[in-house]
Each structure stands twice: as C-alpha cells, then as structure tokens.
FILUMFI-441680 format. One record per residue (C-alpha): residue in one letter; x, y, z. Coordinates in pm, whole numbers, plus 32768, in hexadecimal, padded with zeros to 4 digits. Layout:
[site 'A', [X, Y, Z]]
...
This chain:
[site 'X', [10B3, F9C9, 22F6]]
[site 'X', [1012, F865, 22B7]]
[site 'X', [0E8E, F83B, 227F]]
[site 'X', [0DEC, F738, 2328]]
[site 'X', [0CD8, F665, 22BD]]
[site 'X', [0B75, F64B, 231A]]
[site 'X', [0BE8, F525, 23F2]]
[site 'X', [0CDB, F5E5, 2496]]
[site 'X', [0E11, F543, 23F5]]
[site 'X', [0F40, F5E8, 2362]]
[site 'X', [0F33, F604, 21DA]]
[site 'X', [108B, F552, 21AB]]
[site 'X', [0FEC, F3FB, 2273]]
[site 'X', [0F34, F2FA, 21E7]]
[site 'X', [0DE4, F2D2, 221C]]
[site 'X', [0D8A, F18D, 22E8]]
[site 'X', [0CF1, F061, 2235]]
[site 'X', [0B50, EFF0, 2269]]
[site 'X', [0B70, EEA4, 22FD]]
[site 'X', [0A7E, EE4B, 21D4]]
[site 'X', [0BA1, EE73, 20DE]]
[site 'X', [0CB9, ED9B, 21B1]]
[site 'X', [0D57, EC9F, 2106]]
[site 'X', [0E16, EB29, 2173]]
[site 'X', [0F97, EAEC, 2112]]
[site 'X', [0F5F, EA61, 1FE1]]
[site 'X', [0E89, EBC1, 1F63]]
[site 'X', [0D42, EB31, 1F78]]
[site 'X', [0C36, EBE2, 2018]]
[site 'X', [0C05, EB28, 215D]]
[site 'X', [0A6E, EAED, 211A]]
[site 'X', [0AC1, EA70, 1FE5]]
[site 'X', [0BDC, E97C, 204E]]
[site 'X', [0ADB, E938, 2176]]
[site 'X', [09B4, E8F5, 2073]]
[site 'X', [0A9D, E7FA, 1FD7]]
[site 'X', [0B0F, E736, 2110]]
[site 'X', [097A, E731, 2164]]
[site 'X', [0936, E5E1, 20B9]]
[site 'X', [0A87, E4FB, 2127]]
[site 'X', [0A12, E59B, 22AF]]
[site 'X', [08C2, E53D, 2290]]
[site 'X', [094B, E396, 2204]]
[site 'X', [0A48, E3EB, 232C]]
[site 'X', [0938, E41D, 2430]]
[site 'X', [0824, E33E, 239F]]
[site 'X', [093B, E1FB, 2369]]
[site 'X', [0A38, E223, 2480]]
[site 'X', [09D8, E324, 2574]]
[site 'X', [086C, E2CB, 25C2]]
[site 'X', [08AF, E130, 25BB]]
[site 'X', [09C8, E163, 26B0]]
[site 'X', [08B7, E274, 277D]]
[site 'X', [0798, E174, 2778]]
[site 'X', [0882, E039, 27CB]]
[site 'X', [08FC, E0ED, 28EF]]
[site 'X', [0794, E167, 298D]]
[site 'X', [0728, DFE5, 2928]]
[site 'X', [0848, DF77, 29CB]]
[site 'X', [079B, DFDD, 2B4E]]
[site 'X', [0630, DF2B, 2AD4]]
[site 'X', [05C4, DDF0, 2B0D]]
[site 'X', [056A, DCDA, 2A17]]
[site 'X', [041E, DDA6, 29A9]]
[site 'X', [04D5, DEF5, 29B8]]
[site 'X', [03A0, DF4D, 2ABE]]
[site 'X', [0458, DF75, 2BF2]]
[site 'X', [059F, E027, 2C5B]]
[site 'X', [06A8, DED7, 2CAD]]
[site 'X', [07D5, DFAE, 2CFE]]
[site 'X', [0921, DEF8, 2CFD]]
[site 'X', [08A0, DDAE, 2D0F]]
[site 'X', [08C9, DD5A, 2B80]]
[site 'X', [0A25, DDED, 2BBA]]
[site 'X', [0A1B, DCFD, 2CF1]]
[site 'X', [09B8, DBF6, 2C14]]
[site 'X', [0B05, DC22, 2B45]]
[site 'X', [0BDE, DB78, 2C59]]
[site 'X', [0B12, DA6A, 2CCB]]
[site 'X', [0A81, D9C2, 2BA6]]
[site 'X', [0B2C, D89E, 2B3B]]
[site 'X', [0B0A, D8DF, 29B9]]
[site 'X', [0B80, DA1C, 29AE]]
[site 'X', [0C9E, D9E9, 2A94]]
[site 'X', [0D2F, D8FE, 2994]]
[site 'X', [0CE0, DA07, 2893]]
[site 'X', [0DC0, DB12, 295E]]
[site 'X', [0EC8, D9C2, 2989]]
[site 'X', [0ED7, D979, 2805]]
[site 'X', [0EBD, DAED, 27D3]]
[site 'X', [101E, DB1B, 2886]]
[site 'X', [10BE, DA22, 27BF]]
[site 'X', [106E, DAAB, 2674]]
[site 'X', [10F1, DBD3, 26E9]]
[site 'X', [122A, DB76, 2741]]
[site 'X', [1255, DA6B, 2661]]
[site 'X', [11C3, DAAA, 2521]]
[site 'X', [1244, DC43, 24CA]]
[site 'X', [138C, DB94, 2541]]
[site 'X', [139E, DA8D, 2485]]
[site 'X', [133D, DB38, 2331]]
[site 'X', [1433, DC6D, 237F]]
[site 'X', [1532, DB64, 2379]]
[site 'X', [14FC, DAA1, 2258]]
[site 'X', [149A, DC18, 2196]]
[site 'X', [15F8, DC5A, 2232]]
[site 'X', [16A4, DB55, 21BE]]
[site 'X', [1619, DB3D, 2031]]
[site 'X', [165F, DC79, 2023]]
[site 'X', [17F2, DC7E, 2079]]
[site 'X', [1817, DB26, 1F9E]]
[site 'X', [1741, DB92, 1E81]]
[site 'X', [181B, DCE4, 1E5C]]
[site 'X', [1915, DC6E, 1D6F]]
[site 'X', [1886, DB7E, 1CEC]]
[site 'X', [1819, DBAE, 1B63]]
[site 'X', [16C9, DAD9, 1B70]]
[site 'X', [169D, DB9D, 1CB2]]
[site 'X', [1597, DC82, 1C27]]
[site 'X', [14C2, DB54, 1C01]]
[site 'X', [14FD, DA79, 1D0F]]
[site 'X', [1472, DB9A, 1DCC]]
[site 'X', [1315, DBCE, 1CE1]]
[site 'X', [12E9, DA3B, 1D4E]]
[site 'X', [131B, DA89, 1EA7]]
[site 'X', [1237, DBD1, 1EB1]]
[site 'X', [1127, DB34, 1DC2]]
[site 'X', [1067, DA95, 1F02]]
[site 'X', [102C, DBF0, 1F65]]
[site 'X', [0F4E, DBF2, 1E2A]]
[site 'X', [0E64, DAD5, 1EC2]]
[site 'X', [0D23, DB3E, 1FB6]]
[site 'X', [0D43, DAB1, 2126]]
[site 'X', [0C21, D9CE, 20C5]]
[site 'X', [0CE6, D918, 1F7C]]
[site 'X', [0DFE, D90D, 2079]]
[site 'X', [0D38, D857, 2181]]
[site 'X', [0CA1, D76B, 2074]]
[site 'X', [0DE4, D719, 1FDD]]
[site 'X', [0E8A, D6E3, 2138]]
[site 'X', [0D5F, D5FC, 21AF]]
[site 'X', [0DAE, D540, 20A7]]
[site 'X', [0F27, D544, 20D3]]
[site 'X', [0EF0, D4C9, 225A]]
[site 'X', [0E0A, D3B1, 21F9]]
[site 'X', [0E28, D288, 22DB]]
[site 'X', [0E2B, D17E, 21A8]]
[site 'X', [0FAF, D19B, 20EE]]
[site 'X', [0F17, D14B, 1F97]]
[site 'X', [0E48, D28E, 1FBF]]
[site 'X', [0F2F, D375, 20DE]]
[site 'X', [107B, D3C5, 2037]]
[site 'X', [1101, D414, 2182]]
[site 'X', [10B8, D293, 21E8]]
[site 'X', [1144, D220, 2094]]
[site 'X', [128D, D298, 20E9]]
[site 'X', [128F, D272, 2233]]
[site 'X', [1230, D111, 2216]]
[site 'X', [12F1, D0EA, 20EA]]
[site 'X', [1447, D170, 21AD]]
[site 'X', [13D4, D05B, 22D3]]
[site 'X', [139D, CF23, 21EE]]
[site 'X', [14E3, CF7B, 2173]]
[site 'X', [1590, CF1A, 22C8]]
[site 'X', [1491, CE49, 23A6]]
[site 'X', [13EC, CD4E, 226D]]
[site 'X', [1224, CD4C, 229F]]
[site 'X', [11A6, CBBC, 22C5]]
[site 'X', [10F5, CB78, 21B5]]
[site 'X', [0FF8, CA96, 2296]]
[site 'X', [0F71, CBA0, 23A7]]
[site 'X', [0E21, CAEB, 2376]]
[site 'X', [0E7A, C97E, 2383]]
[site 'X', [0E0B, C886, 2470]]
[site 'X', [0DB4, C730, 2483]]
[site 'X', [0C55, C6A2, 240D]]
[site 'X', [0B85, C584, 2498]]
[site 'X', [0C42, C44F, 251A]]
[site 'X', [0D5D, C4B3, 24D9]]
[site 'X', [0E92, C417, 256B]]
[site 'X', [0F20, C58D, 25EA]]
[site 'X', [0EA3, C633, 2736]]
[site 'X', [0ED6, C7A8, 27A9]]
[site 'X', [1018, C7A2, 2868]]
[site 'X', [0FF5, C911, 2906]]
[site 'X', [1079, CA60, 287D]]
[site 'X', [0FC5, CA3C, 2725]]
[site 'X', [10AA, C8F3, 26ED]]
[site 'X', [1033, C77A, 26B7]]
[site 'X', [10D2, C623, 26E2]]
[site 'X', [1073, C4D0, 26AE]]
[site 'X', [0F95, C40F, 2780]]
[site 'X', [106A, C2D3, 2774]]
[site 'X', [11D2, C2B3, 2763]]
[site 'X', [1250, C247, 25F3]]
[site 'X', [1353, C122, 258A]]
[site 'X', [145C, C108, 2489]]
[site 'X', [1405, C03F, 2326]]
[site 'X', [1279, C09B, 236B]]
[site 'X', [1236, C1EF, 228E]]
[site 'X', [1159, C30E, 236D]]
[site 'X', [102F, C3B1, 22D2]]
[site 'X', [1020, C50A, 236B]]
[site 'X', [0EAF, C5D2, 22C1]]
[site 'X', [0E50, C737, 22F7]]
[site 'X', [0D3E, C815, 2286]]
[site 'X', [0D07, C94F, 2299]]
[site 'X', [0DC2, CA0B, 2153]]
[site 'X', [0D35, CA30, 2049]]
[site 'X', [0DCD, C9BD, 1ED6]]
[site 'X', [0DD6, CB12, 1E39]]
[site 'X', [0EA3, CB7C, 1F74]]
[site 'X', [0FB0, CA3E, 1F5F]]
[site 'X', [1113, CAC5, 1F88]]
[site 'X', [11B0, CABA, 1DF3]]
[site 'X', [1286, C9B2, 1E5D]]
[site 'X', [116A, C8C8, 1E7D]]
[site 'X', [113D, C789, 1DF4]]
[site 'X', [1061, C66A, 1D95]]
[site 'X', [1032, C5B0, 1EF8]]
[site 'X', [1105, C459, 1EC3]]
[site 'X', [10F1, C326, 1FB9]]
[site 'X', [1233, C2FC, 207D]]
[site 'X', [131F, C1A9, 2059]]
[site 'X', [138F, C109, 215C]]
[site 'X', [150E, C100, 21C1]]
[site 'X', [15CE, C011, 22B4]]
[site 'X', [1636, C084, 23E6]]
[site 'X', [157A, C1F6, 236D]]
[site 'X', [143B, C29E, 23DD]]
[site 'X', [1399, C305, 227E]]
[site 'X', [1246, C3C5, 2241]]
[site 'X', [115C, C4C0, 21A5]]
[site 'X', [10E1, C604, 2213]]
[site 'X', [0FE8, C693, 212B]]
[site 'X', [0E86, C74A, 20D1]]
[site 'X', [0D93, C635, 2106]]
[site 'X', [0C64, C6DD, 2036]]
[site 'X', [0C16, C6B8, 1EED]]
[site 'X', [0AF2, C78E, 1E6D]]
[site 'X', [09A3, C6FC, 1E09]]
[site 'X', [087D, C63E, 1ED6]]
[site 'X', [08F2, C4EF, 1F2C]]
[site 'X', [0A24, C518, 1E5B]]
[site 'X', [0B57, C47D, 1F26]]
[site 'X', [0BDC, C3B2, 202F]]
[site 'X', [0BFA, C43B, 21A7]]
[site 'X', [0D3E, C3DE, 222C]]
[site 'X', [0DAD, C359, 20C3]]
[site 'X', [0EB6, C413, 1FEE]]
[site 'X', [0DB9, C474, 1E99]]
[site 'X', [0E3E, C4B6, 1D48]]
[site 'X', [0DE1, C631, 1D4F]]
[site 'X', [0E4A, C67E, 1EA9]]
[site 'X', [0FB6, C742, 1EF2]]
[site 'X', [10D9, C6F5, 1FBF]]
[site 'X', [1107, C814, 20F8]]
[site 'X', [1248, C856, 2057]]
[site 'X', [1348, C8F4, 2158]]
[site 'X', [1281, C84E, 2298]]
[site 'X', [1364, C83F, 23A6]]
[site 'X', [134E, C708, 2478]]
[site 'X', [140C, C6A6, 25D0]]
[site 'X', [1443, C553, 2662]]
[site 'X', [13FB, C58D, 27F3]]
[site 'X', [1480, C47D, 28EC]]
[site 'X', [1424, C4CD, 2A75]]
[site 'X', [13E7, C643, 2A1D]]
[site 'X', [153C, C677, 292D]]
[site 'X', [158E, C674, 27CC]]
[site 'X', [1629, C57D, 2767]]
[site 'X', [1618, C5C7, 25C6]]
[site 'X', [1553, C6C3, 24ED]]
[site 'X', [1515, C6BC, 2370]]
[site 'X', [144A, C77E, 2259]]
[site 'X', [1362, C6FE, 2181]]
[site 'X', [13CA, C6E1, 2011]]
[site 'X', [12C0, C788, 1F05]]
[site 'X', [1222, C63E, 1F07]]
[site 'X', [11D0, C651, 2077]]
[site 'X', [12B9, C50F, 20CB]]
[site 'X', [13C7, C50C, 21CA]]
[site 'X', [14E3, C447, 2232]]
[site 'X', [155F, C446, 23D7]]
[site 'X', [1687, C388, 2452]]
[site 'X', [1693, C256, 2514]]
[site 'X', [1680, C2FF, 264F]]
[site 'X', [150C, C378, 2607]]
[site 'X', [14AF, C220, 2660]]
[site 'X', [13CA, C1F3, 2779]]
[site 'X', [137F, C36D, 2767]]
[site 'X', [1248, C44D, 2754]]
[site 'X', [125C, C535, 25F6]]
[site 'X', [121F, C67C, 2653]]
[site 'X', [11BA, C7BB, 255A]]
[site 'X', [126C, C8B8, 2622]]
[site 'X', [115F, CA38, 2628]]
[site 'X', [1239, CAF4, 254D]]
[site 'X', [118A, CA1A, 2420]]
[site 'X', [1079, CA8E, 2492]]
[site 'X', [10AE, CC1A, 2511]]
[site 'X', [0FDA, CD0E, 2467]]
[site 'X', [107C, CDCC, 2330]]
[site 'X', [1117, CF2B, 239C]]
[site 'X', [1002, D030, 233F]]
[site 'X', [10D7, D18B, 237E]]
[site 'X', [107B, D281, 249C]]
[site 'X', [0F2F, D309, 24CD]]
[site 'X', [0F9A, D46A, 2468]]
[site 'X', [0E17, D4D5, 24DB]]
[site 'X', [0E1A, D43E, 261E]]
[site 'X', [0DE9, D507, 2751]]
[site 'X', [0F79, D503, 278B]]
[site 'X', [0FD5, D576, 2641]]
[site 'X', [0EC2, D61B, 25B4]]
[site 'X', [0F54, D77C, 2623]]
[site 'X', [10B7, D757, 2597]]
[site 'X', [101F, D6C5, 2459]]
[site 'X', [0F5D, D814, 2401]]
[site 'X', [106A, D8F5, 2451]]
[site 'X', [1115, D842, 235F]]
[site 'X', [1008, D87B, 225C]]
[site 'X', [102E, D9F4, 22C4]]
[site 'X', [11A1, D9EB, 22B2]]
[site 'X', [1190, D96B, 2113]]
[site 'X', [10B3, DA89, 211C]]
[site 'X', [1155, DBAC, 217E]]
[site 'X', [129E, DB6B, 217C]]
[site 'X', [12DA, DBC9, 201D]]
[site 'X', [124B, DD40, 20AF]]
[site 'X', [1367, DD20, 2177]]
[site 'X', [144B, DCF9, 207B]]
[site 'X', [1402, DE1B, 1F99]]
[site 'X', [13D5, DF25, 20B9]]
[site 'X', [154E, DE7C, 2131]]
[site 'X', [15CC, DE88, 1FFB]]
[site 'X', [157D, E006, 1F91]]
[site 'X', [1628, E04D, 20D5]]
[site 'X', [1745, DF76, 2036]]
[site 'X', [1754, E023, 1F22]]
[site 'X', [1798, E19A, 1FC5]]
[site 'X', [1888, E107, 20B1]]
[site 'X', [19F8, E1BD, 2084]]
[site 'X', [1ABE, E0B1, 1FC9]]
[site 'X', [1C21, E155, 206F]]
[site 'X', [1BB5, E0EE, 21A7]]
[site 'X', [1BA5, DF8F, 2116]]
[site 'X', [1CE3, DFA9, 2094]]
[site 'X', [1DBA, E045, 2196]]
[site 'X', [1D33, DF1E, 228A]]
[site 'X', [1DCD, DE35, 218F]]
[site 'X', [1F15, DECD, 215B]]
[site 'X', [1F3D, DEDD, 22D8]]
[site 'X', [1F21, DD4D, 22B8]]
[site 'X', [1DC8, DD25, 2312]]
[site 'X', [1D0D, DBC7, 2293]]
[site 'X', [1BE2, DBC5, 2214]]
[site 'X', [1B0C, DB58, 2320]]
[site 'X', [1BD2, DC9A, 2415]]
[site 'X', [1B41, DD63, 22E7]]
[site 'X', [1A02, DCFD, 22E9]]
[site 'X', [19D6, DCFA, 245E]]
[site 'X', [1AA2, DE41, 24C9]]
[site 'X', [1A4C, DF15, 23A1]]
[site 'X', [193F, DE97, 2302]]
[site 'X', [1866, DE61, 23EC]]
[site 'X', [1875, DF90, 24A4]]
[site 'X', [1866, E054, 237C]]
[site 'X', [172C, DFC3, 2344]]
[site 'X', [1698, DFCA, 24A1]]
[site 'X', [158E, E0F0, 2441]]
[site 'X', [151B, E02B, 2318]]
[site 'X', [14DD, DEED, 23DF]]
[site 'X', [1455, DFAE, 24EF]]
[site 'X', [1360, E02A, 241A]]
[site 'X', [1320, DEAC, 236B]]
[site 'X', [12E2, DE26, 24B7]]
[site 'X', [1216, DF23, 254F]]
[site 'X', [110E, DF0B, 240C]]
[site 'X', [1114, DDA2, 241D]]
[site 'X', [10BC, DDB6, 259F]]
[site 'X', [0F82, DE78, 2534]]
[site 'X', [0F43, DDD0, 2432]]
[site 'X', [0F55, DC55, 253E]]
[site 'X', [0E53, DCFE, 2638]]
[site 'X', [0D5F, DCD1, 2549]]
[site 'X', [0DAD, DBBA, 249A]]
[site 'X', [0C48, DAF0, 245C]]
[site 'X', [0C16, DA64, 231A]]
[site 'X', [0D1A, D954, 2324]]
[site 'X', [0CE8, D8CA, 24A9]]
[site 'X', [0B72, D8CA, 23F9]]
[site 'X', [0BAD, D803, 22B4]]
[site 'X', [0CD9, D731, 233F]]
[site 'X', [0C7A, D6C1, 2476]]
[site 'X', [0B8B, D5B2, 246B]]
[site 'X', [0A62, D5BC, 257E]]
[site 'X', [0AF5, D4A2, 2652]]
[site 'X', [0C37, D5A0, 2668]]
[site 'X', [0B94, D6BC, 2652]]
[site 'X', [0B6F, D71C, 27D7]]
[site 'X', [0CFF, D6BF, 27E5]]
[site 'X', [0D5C, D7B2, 26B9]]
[site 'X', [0C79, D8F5, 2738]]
[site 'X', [0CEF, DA3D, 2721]]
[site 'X', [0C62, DB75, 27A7]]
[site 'X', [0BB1, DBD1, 2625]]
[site 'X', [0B13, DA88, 2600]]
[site 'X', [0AB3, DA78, 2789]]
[site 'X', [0A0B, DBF4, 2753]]
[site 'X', [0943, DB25, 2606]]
[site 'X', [08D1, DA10, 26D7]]
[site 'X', [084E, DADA, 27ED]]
[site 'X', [07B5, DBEB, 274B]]
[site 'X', [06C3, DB0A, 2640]]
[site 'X', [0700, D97A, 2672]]
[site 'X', [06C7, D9AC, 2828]]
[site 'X', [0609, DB34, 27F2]]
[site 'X', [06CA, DBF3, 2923]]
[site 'X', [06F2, DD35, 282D]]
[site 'X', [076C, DDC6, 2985]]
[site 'X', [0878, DCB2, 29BD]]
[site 'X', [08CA, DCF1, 284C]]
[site 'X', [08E6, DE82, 2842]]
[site 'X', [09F7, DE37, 299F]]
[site 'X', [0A85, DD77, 28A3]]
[site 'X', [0AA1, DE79, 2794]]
[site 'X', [0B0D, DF94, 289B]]
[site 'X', [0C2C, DEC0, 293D]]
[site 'X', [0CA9, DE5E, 27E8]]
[site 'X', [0C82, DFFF, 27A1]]
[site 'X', [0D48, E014, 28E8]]
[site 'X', [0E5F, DF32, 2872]]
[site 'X', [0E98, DFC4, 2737]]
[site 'X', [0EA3, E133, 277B]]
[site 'X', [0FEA, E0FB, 282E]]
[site 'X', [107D, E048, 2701]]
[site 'X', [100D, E146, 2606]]
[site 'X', [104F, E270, 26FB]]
[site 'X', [11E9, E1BD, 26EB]]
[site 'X', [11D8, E18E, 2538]]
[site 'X', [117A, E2EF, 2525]]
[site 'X', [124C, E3B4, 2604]]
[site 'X', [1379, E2DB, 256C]]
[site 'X', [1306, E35C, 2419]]
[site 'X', [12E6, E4C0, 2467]]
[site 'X', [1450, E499, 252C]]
[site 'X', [14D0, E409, 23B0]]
[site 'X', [140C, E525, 22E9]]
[site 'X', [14D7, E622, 23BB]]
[site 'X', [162D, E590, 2342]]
C-alpha cells in the first residue's frame, strides 16, 4: 500500500517545482538571465523605442506641438514640392544604387576567384568601406569639381574630349579699338573692307593673355608682300607696360596667333582658307582678292570645361556613384563567401556537358547565389533609405533642392524650416518603408538558418 504525502501526492512522483526556482534553456535562473537583459532593455527603450513613440505622437502636432494637427503633416508629405523630389530621388537610389553595387560586388567577385593577386585586389576594393560617409562626401566634392585642374572626373573627361574635338586656344579674343575687323555674327569677325593681292593685311586682337599663348606661339613678325597673293598678320596686339607699344603696329614682344584660321568670303562663300604660321603671318591665293578676311567662331569658341557633374541633372547619378565606390567592395566579400561554399561539382559537370563560361556563370552561378544577393541587395536598400551624409556634403546648395532625399528633406524641415511635426511624418514614413524591407532580410534569414 503506497503512502501519500502531506500534499496528497503519491510517494513514487515528483514533487512539483516553486515557480521561484524555474530556470531558462540555457540553465539560468530566469530572474537572473532577466536581471542581465535589464540594462540592453532599458538602452533598447530609452534609444529606439521611446524616439520612435515620441516621433509618432509628434507626428499629429502642429509646429509648436500645442495643438492636435491630425494627418495634415502626413498630408503635407504628398504635396510639398521638396519632399516630393525627396520621395523621387529616394526611388532611384533604391533601385539603382543596391543594384548597381550587387553587380559590380558580383562581378569582382567571380573574376577575382582565380586569380593569385586576387586576395588583394579585393582589400583595395573593400578599403572604402573603411572611410566615414563624411571623408567620402569630401573626397567626392572634390572629385566632381567643376574646374578639370582640380575635378579628376573633368580631367579625364575633358582630357578623353580634347583628344578627338581639339579646344581654341583664343576663346577670349576679339578685336580692340579701330581695328580693321568687325563682328560678323555667330562669335565670328571679318574685315571691314575687302583686301587686294601684293598689299599685306594687318589683322590685331586682344583679349588673351601672354602667359595663356598657345606653345606654338611666336614673336609677332610683319607680313611681305607677294604678287598676285593676299599676305598678312594675325597676332596679340598688347605689349605690357604704360605707354609701351604701338596700337595696330606689330611690337617686338608681341606673339603671332599661331594656328588662326582665316577664310577668304566672296558674296557669302569661301573662296580660300589658311592658318596662321607661329609668327602670326599668312599667305591666301589669288582668288582672295577683292574679298573680306573672315576669322571664322571656332577661333574663338570657349575651351571644353567637362560636364557639370553637380548640376541639377546630374547631381543624383553623381552621388550614387560616390555610394557605389563605397559599398561595393561590401558586396564583394558577402558574394564572395557565398562563392566560396558553392559545390565546385556543380561547376564542373556544367562544363563537361559543354557549357561556356558565360552559360556557367549565368545558369549556375547565379542562381546558386540568388540567396546571397538577395540578402546584399535587401541591406543595401536599407541602408539607401537613409542615405544623408553624402546628398549633404556633395551636393552643393544651388543643387541641393535637385539632389534631396527623404533623410536630408526630414534634416531640413525639422531644424533649418522648424516643422518638428513635418519632420517626425518624415521619420515615421521612412519607419514605414523600412519595416517591409527588414521584415523580407529577416524571414529570408531564418528560412536559410533552417537549412
């Protein structure tokens, strides 16, 4: 016969535990594993939890957080001008700029595989991940700069176009007091009399300044004359000093426009065209007689100066590209560890079966890959929504408006215009917009974990 206890319970049982002495998975008593997690809840609630609780109730409050505004700072979202273009520009860095550095982390990745110096053409590519936003910004700012002996984007850019379509070297020329050329329309000039064989032409400009001569440049000489020929001179008439000089006189210290194109121009046509030597002197055919000399514009067209990568059209496109150097070598390592567990036999077998190497790459490769650059290009979407310190550094403040995103916009409301409400809608819609994002990186990772 079994004895029970004073609680009634069979002797062979075992006796059920005081909630006091109930411990987590890990053994851990669950007040002490609670007593632990007390300090990272309360930096949990006081730095995300109550910020995104205040900018939500500040979110319905007017400008002095008085009265109750309802939706209208949400309201406010779709019909102000500024941050509509934030939400615009916002779009495109979403869909351009995660793209864009998943592909080049894609393809650095696959060439840099077998590669030996692999291993450190990647550390060059990953080392601007070691640079703030703000060095980024200042670097790029410099890198966009209008002027190509300061912008290395206009250097080369300007360098690759002088390579094809030659600069004049006299965008500033033009003709000085009583002199014998007129403007002739279109940035050209001509001669305000028709010239004649065997009498030489004296044809002055201004305007450029010795230091900025082309090299080819010469001492200024005075033109022969030639039977049955149309000679003359083309040259800097300036020679430095008060007084110093004759006006409409070839000086000893004054240069030759050396490469000066001239035309001969009978009832509106050509009719023969020369360059000026180094000396500035010239020599036209007999049919130049009786014709006006005319300095056709492209003497005088303005020297190519690049694109204005911080204009309002390019501005955009220019700082995803700063973002793109950035954090596309973040791309590459997070592709490449996925590389590097890939089953090699697959590889193989696609290339005994006569596959190419581009049919590798793109049928078994790639979709291999696909949960690694889902995962890249999710995290880079996140990380786009709130891009900010770049559009602020880069983007100069004639561009600025142009180059707004949503991060920047939620900066200039809340504490250059002071609508704190405008500025919490702000914060909550860009909330909004990521949740979605993050609720997609994390459920993919969990889905991974469980394989």
């Amino acid at each position: 016969m079994t004895s029970a206890t004073a609680a009634g319970a069979p002797r062979g049982s075992a006796a059920p535990k005081s909630p006091k002495s109930r411990k987590s998975v890990t053994g851990t008593r669950r007040s002490v594993a609670a007593l632990f997690l007390l300090p990272a809840l309360v930096l949990l609630g006081a730095l995300v939890v109550y910020p995104i609780g205040y900018s939500l109730i500040r979110s319905f409050y007017d400008q002095s957080g008085d009265s109750f505004a309802g939706f209208d700072n949400y309201e406010t979202l779709f019909t102000d001008d500024g941050i509509r273009t934030a939400l615009k520009n916002n779009v495109i860095w979403v869909v351009f700029a995660p793209t864009v550095a998943t592909a080049l982390g894609l393809i650095f990745a696959v060439l840099t595989e077998r590669i030996r110096w692999g291993t450190a053409f990647k550390l060059v590519v990953f080392m601007p991940m070691a640079i703030s936003m703000l060095a980024a910004g200042i670097i790029f700012r410099l890198v966009y700069d209008q002027d190509p002996d300061k912008g290395v984007a206009n250097a080369v850019w300007v360098g690759v176009h002088d390579t094809f379509a030659e600069s004049s070297a006299f965008p500033k020329a033009h003709p000085g007091r009583d002199s014998p050329l007129k403007p002739a329309g279109g940035g050209a000039f001509i001669t305000k009399q028709p010239v004649g064989a065997g009498t030489p032409v004296a044809l002055p400009l201004v305007g450029v300044a010795p230091d900025l001569m082309p090299d080819g440049a010469k001492k200024a000489a005075t033109a022969e004359p030639a039977d049955g020929k149309v000679t003359g001179t083309t040259w800097q008439d300036f020679t430095r000093g008060k007084g110093v000089g004759r006006l409409g006189g070839v000086d000893a210290a004054e240069l030759g426009y050396a490469g000066m194109k001239i035309e001969a121009v009978k009832d509106g046509e050509v009719v023969a065209t020369t360059t000026a030597a180094g000396d500035g002197t010239f020599t036209l055919p007999a049919a130049a007689d009786g014709a006006l000399l005319r300095l056709p514009a492209d003497n005088f067209k303005e020297a190519y100066n690049g694109l204005n990568w911080l204009g309002p059209s390019l501005v955009t496109p220019a700082i995803i590209g700063s973002y793109v150097w950035m954090w596309a070598g973040f791309a590459m390592v997070l592709i490449a560890a996925g590389l590097a567990g890939m089953p090699r036999e697959l590889l193989e077998a696609a290339r005994v079966d006569g596959a190419n190497e581009w049919q590798v790459f793109r049928r078994v490769t790639v979709p291999l890959l696909a949960p690694v650059l889902a995962v890249v290009v999710v995290t880079l979407m996140i990380n786009v929504l709130k891009v900010f310190d770049l559009v602020f550094i880069i983007a100069p403040g004639s561009s600025q408006d142009d180059a707004n995103v949503l991060a920047l916009e939620l900066y200039r409301k809340g504490f250059a215009s002071d609508q704190p409400g405008v500025a919490s809608a702000i914060a909550v819609f860009l909330l909004l917009l990521v949740i979605p994002v993050m609720w997609f990186n994390v459920r993919r990772l969990r889905r991974e974990v469980r394989r």
